[in-house]
KEZA-232268 format. One record per residue: residue in three letters; x, y, z of N, C-alpha, C in turn; residue number from 0. Coordinates in nm, 3 decimals. Atoms other than C-alpha are relative to their C-alpha. Layout:
N
<lumgu><aa>ALA</aa><n_u>X</n_u><n_v>Y</n_v><n_w>Z</n_w><ca_u>X</ca_u><ca_v>Y</ca_v><ca_w>Z</ca_w><c_u>X</c_u><c_v>Y</c_v><c_w>Z</c_w><i>NUM</i></lumgu>
...
//
This chain:
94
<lumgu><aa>UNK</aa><n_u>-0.043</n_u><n_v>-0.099</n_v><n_w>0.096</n_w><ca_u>4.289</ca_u><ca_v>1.537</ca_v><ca_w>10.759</ca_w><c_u>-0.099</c_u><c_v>0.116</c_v><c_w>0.002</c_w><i>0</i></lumgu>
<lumgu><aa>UNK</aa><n_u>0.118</n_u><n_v>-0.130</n_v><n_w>-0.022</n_w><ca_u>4.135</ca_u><ca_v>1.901</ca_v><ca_w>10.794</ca_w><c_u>-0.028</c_u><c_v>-0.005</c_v><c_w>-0.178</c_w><i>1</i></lumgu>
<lumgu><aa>UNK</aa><n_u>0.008</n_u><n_v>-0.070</n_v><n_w>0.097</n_w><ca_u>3.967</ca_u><ca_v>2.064</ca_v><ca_w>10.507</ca_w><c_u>0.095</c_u><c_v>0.063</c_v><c_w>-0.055</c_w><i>2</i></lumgu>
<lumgu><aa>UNK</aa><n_u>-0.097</n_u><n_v>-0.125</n_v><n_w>0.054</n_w><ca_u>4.177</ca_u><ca_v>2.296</ca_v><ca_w>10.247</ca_w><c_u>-0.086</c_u><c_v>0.046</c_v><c_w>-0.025</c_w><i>3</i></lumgu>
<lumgu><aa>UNK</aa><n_u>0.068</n_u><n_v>-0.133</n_v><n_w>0.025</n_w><ca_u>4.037</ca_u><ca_v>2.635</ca_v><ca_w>10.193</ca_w><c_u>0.061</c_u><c_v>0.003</c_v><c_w>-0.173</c_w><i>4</i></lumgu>
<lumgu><aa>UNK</aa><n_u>-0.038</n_u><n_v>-0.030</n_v><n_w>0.116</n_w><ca_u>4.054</ca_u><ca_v>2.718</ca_v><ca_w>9.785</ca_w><c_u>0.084</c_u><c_v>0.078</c_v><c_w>0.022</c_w><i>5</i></lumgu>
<lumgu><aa>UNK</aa><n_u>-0.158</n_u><n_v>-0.086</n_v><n_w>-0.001</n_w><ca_u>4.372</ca_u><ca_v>2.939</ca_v><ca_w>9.904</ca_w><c_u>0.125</c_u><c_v>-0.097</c_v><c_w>0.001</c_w><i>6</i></lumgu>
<lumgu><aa>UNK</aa><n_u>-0.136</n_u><n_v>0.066</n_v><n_w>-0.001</n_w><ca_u>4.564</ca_u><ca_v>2.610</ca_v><ca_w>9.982</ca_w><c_u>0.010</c_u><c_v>-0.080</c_v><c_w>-0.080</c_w><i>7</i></lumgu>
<lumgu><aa>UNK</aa><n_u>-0.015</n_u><n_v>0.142</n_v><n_w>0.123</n_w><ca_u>4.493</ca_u><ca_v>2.422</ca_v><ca_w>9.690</ca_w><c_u>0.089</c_u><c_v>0.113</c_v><c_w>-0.104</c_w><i>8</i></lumgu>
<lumgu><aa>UNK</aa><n_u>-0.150</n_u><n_v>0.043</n_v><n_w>0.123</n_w><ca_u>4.787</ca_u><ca_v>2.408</ca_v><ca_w>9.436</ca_w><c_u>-0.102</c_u><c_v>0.125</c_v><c_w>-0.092</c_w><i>9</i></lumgu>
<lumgu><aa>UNK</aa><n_u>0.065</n_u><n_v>-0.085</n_v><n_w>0.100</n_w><ca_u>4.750</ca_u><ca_v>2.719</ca_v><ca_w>9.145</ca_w><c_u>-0.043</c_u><c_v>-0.101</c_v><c_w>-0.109</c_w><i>10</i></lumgu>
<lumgu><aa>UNK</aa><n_u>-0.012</n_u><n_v>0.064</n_v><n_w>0.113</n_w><ca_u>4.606</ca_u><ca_v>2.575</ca_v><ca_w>8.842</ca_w><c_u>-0.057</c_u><c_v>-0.135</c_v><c_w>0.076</c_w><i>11</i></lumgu>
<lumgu><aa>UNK</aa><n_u>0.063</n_u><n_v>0.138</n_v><n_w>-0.065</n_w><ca_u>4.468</ca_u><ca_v>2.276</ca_v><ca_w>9.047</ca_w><c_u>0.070</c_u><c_v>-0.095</c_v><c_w>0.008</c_w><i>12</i></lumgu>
<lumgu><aa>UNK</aa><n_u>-0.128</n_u><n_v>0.133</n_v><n_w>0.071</n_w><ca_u>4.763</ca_u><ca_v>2.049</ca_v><ca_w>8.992</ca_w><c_u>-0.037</c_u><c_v>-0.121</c_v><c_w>0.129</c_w><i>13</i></lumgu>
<lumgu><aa>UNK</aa><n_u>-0.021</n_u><n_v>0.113</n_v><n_w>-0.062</n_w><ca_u>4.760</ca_u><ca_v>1.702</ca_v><ca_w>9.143</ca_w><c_u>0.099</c_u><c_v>-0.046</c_v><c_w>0.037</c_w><i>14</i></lumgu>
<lumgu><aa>UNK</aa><n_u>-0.148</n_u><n_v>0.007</n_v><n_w>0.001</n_w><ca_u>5.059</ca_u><ca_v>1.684</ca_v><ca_w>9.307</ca_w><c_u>-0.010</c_u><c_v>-0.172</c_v><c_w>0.035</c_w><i>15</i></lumgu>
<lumgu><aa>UNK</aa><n_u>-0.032</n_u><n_v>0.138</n_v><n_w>-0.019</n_w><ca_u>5.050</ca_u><ca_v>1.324</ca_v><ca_w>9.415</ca_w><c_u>-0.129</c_u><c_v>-0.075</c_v><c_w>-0.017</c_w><i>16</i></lumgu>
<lumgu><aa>UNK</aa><n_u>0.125</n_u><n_v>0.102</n_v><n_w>0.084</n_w><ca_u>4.806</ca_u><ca_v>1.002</ca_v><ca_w>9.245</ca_w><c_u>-0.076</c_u><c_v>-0.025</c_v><c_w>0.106</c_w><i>17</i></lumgu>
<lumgu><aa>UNK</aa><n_u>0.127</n_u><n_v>0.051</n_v><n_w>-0.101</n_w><ca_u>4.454</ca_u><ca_v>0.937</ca_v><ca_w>9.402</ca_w><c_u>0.018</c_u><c_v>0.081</c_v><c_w>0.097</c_w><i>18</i></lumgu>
<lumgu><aa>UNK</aa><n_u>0.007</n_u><n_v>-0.142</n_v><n_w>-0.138</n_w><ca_u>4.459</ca_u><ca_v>1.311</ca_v><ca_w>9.628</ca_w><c_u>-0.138</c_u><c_v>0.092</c_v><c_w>-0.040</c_w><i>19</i></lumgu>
<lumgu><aa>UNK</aa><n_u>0.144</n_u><n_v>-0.110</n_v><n_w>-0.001</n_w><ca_u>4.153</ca_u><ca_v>1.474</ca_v><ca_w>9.402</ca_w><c_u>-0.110</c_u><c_v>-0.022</c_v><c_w>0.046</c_w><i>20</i></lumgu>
<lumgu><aa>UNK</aa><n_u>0.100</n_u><n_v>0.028</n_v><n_w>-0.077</n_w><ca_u>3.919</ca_u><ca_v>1.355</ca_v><ca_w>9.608</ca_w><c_u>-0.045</c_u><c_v>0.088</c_v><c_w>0.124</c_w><i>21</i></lumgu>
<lumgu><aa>UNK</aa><n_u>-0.016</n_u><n_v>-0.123</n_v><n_w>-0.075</n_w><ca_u>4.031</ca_u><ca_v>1.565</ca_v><ca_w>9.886</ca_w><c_u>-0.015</c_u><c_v>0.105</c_v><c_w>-0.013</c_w><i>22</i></lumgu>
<lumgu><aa>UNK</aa><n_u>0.037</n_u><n_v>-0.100</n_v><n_w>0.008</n_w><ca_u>3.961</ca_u><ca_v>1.873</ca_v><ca_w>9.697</ca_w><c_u>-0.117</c_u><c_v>0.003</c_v><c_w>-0.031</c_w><i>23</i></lumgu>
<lumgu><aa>UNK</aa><n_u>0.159</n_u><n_v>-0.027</n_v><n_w>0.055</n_w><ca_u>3.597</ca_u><ca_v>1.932</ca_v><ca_w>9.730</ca_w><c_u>0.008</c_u><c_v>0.112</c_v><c_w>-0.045</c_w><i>24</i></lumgu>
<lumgu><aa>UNK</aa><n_u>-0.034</n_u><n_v>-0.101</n_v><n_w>0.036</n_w><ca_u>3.573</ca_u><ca_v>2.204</ca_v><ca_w>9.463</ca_w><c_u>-0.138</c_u><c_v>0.033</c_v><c_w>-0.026</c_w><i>25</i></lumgu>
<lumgu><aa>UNK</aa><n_u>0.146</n_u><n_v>-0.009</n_v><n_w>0.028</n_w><ca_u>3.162</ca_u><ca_v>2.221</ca_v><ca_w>9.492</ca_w><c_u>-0.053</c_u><c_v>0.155</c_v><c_w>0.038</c_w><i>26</i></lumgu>
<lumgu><aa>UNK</aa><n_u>0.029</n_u><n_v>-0.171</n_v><n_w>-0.061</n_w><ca_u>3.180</ca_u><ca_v>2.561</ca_v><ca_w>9.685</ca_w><c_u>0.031</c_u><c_v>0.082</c_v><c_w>-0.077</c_w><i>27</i></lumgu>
<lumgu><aa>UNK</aa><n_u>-0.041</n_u><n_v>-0.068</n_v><n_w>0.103</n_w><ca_u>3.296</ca_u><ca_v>2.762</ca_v><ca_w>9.385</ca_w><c_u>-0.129</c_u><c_v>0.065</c_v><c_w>-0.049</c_w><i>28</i></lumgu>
<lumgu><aa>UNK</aa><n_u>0.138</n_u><n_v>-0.023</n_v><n_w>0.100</n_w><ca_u>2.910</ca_u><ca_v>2.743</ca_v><ca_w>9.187</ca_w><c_u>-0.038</c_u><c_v>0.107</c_v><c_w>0.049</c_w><i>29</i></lumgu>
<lumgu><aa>UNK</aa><n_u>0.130</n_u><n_v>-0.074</n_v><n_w>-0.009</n_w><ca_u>2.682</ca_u><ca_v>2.995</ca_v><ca_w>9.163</ca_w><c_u>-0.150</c_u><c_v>-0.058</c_v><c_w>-0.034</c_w><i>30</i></lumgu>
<lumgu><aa>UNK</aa><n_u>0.142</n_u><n_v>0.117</n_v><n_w>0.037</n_w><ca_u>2.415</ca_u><ca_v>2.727</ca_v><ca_w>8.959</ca_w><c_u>0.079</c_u><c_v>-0.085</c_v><c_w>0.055</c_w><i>31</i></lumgu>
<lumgu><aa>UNK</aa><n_u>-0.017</n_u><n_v>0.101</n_v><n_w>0.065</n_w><ca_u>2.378</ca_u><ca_v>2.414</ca_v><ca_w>8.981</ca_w><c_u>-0.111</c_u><c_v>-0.084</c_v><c_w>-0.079</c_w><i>32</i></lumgu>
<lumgu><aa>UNK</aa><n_u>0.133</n_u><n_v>0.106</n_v><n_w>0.082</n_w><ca_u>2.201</ca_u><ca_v>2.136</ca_v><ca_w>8.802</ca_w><c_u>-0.135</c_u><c_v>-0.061</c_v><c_w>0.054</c_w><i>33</i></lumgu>
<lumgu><aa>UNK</aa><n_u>0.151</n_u><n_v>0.078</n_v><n_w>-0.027</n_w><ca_u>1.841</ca_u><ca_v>1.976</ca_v><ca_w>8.894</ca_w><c_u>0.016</c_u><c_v>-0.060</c_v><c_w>-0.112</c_w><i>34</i></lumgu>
<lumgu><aa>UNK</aa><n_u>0.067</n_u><n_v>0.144</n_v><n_w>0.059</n_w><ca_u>1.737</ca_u><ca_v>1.654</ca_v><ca_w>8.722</ca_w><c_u>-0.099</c_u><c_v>-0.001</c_v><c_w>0.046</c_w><i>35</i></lumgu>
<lumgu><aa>UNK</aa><n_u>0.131</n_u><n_v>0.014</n_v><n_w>-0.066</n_w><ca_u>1.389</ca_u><ca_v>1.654</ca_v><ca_w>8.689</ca_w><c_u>-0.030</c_u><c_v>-0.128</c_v><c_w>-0.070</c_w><i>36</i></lumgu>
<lumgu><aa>UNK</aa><n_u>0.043</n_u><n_v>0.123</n_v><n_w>0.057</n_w><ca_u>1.330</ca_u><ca_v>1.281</ca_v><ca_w>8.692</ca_w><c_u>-0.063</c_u><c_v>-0.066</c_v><c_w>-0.074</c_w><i>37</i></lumgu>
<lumgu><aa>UNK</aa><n_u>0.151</n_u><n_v>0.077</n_v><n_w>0.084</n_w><ca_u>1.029</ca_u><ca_v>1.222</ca_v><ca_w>8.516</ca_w><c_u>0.036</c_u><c_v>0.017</c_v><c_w>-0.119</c_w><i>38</i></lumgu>
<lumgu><aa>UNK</aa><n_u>-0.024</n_u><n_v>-0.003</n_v><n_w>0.164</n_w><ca_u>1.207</ca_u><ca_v>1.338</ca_v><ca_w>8.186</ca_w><c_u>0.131</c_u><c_v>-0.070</c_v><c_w>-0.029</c_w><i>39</i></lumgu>
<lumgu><aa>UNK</aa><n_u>-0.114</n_u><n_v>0.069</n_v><n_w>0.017</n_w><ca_u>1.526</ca_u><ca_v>1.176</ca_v><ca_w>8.236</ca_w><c_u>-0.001</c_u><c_v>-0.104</c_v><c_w>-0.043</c_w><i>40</i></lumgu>
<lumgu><aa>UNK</aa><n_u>-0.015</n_u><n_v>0.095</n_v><n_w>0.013</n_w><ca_u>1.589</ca_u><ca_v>0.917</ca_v><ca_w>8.062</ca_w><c_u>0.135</c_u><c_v>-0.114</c_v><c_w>-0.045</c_w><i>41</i></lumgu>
<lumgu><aa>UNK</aa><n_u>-0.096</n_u><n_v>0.059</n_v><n_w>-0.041</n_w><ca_u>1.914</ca_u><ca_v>0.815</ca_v><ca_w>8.126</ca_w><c_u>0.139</c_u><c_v>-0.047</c_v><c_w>-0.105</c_w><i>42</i></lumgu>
<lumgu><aa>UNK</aa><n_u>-0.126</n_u><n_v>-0.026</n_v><n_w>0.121</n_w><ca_u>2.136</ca_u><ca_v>0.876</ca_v><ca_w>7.845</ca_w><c_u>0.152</c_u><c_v>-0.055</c_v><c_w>0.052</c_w><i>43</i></lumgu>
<lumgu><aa>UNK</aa><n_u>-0.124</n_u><n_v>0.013</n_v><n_w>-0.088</n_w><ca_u>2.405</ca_u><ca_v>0.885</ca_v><ca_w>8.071</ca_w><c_u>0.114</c_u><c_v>0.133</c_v><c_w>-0.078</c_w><i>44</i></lumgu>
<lumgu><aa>UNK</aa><n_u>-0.130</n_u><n_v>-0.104</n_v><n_w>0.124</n_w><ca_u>2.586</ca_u><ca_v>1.207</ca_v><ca_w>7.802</ca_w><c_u>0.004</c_u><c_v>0.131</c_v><c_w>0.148</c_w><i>45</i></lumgu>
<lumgu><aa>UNK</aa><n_u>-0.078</n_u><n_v>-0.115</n_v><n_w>-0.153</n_w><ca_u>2.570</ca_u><ca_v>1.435</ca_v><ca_w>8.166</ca_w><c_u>0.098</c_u><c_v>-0.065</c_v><c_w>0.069</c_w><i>46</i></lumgu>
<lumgu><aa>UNK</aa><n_u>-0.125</n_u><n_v>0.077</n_v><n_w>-0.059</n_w><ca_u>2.791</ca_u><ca_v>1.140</ca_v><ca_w>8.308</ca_w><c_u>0.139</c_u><c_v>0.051</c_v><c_w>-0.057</c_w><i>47</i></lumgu>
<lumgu><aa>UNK</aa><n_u>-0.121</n_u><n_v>0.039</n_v><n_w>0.130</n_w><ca_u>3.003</ca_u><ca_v>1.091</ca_v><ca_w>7.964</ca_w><c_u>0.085</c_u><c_v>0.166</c_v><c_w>0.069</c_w><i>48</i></lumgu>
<lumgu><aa>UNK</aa><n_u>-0.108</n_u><n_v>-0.141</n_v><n_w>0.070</n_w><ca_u>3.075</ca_u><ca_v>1.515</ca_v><ca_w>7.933</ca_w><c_u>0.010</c_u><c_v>0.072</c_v><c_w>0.150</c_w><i>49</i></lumgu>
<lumgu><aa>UNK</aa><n_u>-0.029</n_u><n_v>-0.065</n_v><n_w>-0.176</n_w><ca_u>3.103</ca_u><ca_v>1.605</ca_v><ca_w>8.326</ca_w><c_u>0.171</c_u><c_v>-0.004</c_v><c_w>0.023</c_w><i>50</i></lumgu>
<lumgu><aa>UNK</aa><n_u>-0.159</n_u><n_v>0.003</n_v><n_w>0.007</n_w><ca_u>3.447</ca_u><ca_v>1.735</ca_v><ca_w>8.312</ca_w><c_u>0.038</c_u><c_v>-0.038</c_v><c_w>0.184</c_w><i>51</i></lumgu>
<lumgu><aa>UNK</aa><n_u>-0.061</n_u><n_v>0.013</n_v><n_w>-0.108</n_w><ca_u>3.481</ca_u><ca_v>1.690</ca_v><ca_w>8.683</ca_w><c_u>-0.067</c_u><c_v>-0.179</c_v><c_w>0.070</c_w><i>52</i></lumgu>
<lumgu><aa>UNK</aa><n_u>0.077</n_u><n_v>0.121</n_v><n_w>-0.034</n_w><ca_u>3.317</ca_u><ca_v>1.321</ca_v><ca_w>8.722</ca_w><c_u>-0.120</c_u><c_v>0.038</c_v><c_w>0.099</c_w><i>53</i></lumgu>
<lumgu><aa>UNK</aa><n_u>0.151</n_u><n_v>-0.004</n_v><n_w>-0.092</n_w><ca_u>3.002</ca_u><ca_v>1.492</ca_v><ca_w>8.928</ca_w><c_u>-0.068</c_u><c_v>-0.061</c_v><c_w>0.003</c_w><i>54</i></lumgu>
<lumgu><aa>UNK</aa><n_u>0.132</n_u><n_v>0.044</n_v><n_w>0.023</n_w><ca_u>2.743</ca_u><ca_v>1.328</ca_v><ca_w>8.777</ca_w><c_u>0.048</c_u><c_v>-0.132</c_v><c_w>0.043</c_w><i>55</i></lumgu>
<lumgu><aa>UNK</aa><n_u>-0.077</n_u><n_v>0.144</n_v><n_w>-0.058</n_w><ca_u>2.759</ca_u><ca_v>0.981</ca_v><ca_w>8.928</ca_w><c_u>-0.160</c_u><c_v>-0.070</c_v><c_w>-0.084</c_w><i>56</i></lumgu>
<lumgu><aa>UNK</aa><n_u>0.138</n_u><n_v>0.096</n_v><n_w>0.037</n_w><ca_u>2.515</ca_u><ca_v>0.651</ca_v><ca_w>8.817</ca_w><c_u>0.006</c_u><c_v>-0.096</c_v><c_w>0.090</c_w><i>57</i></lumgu>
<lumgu><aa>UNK</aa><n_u>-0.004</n_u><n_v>0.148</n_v><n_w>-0.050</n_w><ca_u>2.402</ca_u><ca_v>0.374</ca_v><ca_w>9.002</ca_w><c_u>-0.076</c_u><c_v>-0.084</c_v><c_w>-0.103</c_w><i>58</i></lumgu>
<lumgu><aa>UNK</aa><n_u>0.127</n_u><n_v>0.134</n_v><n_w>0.102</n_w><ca_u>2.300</ca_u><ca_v>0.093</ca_v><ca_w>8.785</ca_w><c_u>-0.090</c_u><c_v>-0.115</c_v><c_w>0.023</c_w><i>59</i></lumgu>
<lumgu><aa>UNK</aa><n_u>0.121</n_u><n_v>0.071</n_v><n_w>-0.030</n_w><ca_u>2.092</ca_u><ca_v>-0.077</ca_v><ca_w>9.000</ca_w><c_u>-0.087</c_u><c_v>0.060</c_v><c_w>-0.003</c_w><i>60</i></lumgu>
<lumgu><aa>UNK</aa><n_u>0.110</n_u><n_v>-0.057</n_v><n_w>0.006</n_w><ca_u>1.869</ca_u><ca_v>0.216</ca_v><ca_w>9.024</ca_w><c_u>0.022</c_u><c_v>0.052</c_v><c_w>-0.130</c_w><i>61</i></lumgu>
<lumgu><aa>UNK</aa><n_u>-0.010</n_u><n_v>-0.088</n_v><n_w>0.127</n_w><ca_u>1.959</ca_u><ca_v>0.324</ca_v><ca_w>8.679</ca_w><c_u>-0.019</c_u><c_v>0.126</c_v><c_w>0.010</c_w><i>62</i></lumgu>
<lumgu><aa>UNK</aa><n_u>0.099</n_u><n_v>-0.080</n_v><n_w>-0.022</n_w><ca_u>1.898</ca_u><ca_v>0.612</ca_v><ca_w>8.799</ca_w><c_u>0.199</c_u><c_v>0.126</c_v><c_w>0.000</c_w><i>63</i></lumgu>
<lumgu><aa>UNK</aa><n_u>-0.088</n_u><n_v>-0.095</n_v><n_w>-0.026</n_w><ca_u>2.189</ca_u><ca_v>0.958</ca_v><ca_w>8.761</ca_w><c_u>-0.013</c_u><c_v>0.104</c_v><c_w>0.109</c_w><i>64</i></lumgu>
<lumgu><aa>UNK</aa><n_u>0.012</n_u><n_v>-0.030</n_v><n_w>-0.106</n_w><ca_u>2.232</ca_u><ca_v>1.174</ca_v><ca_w>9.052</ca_w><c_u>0.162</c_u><c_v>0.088</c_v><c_w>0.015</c_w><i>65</i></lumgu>
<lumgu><aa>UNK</aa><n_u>-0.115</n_u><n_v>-0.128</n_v><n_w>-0.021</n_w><ca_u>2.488</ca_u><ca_v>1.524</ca_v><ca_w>9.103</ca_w><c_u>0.045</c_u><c_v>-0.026</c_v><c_w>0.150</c_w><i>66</i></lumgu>
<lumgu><aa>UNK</aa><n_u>-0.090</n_u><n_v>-0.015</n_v><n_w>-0.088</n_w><ca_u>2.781</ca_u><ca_v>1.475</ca_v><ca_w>9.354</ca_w><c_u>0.006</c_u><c_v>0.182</c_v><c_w>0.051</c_w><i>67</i></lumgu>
<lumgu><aa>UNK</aa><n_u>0.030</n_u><n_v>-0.169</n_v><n_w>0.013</n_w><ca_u>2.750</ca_u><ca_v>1.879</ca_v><ca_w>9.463</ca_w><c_u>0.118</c_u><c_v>0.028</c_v><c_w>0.077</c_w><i>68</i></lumgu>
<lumgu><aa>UNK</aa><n_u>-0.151</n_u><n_v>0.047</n_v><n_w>-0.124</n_w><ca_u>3.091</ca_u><ca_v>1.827</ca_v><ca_w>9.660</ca_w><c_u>0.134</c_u><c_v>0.059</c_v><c_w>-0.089</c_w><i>69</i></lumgu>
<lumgu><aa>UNK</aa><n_u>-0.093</n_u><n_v>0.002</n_v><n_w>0.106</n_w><ca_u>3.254</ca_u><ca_v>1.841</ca_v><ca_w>9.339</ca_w><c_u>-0.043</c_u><c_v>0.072</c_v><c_w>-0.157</c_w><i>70</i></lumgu>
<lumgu><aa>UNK</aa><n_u>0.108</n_u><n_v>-0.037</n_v><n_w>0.106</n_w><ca_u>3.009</ca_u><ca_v>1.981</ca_v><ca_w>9.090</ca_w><c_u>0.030</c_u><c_v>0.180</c_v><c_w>0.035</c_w><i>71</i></lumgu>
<lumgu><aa>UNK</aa><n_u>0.029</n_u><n_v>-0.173</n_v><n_w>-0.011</n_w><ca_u>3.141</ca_u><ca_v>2.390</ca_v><ca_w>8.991</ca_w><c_u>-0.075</c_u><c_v>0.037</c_v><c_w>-0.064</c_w><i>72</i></lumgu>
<lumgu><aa>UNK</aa><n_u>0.135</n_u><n_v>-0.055</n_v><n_w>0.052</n_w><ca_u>2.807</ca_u><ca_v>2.441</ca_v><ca_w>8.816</ca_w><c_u>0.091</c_u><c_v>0.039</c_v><c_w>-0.142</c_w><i>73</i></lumgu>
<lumgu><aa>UNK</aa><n_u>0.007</n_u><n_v>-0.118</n_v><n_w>0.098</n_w><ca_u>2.941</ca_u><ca_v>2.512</ca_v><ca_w>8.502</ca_w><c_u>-0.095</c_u><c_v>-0.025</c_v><c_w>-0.133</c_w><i>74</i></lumgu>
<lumgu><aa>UNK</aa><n_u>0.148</n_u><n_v>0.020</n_v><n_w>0.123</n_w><ca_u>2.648</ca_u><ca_v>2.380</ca_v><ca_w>8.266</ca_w><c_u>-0.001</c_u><c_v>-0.084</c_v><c_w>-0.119</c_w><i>75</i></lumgu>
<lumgu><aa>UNK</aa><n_u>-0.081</n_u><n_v>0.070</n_v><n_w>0.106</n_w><ca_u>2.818</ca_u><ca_v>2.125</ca_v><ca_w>8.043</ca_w><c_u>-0.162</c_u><c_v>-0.145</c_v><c_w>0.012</c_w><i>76</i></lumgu>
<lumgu><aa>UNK</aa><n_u>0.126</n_u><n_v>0.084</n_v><n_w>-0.018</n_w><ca_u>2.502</ca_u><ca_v>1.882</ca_v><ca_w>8.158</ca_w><c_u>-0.123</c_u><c_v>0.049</c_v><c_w>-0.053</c_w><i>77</i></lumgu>
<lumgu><aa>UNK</aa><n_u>0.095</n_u><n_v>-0.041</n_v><n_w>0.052</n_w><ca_u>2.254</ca_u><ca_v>2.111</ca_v><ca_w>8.087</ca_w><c_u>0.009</c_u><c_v>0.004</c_v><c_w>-0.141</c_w><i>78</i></lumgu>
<lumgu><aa>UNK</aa><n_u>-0.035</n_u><n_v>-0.061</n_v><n_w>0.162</n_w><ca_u>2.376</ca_u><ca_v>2.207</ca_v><ca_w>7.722</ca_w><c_u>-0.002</c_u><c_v>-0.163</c_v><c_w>-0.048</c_w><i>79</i></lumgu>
<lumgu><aa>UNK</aa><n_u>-0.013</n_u><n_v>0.146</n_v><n_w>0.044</n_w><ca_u>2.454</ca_u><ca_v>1.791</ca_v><ca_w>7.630</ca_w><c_u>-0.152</c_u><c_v>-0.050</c_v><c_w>0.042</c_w><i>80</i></lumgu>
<lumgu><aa>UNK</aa><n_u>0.126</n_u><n_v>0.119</n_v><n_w>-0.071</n_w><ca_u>2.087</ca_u><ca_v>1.628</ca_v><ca_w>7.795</ca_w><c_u>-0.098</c_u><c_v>0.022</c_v><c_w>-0.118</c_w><i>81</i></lumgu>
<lumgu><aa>UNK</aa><n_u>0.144</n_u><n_v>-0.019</n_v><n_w>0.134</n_w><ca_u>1.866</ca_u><ca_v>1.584</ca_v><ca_w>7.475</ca_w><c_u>-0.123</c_u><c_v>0.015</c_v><c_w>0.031</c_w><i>82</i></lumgu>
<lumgu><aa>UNK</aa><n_u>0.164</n_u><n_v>-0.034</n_v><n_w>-0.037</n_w><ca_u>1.542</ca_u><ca_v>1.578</ca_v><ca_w>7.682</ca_w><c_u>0.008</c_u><c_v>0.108</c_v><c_w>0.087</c_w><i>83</i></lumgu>
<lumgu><aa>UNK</aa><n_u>-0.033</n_u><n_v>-0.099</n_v><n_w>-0.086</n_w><ca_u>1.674</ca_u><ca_v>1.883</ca_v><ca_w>7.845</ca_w><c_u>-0.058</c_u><c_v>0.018</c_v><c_w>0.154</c_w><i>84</i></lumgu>
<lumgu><aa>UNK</aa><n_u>0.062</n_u><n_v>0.015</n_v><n_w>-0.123</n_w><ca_u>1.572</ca_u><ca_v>1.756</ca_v><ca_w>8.173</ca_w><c_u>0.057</c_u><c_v>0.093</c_v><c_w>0.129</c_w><i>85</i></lumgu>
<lumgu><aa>UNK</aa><n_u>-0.082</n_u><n_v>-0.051</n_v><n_w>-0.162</n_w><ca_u>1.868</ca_u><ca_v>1.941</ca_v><ca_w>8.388</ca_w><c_u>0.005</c_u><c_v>0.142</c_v><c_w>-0.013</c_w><i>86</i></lumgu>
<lumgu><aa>UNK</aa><n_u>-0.055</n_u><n_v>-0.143</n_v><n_w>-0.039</n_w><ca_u>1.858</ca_u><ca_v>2.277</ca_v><ca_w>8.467</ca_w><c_u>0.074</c_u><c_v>0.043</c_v><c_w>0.073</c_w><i>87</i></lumgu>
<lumgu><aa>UNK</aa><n_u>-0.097</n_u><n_v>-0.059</n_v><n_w>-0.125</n_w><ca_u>2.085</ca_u><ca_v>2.531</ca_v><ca_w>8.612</ca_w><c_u>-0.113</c_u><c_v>0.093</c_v><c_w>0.084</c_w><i>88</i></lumgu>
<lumgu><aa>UNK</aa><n_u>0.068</n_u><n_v>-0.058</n_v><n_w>-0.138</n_w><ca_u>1.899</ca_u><ca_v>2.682</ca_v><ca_w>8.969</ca_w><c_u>0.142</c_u><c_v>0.051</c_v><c_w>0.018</c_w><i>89</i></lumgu>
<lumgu><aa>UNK</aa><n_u>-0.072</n_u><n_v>-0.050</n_v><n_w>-0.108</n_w><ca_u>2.069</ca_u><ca_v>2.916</ca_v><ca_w>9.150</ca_w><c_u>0.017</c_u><c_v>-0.046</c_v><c_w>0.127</c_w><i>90</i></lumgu>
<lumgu><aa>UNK</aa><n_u>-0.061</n_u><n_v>0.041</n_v><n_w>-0.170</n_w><ca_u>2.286</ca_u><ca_v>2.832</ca_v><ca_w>9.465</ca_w><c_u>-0.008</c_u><c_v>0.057</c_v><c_w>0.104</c_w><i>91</i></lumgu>
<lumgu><aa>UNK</aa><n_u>0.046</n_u><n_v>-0.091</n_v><n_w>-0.096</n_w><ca_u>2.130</ca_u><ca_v>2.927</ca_v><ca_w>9.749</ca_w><c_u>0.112</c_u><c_v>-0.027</c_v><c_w>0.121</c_w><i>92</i></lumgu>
<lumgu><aa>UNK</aa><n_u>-0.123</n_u><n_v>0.011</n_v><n_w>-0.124</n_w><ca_u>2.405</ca_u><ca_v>2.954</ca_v><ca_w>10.080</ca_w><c_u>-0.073</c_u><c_v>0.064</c_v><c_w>0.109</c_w><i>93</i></lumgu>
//
């Protein structure tokens, strides 16, 4: 399956058929994105909970959170929710 270019994805983003948003990596959009600076994180998990696009991923063996950037359009919903304000938005360098 090739790539789609954000011209051939559906207006409005629609999902035309179940288990396909995977296929739209919509990470190329950002201008920020997030950093997690580990040492203050402590693992709330509320950048998981309020990540409207499921970016933020966890593993729970390493307990540890970690930004999908594939899928992540920077829009700051992590930064604004993280009580130890560990995540910043950086600019996207290309």
């Amino acid at each position: 399956m090739s790539e789609k270019s954000w011209k051939e994805i559906p207006i409005g983003g629609k999902i035309l058929e179940a288990g396909n948003a995977r296929e739209y990596k919509t990470g190329g959009w950002k201008t920020f994105r997030p950093e997690i600076d580990r040492s203050e994180c402590i693992n709330c998990l509320f950048c998981w909970l309020y990540c409207p696009d499921m970016a933020v991923t966890h593993d729970p063996v390493k307990n540890e959170t970690a930004v999908n950037y594939e899928y992540c359009k920077g829009c700051g919903i992590c930064e604004q929710v993280c009580p130890k304000k560990c995540i910043k938005m950086v600019k996207e360098e290309r």
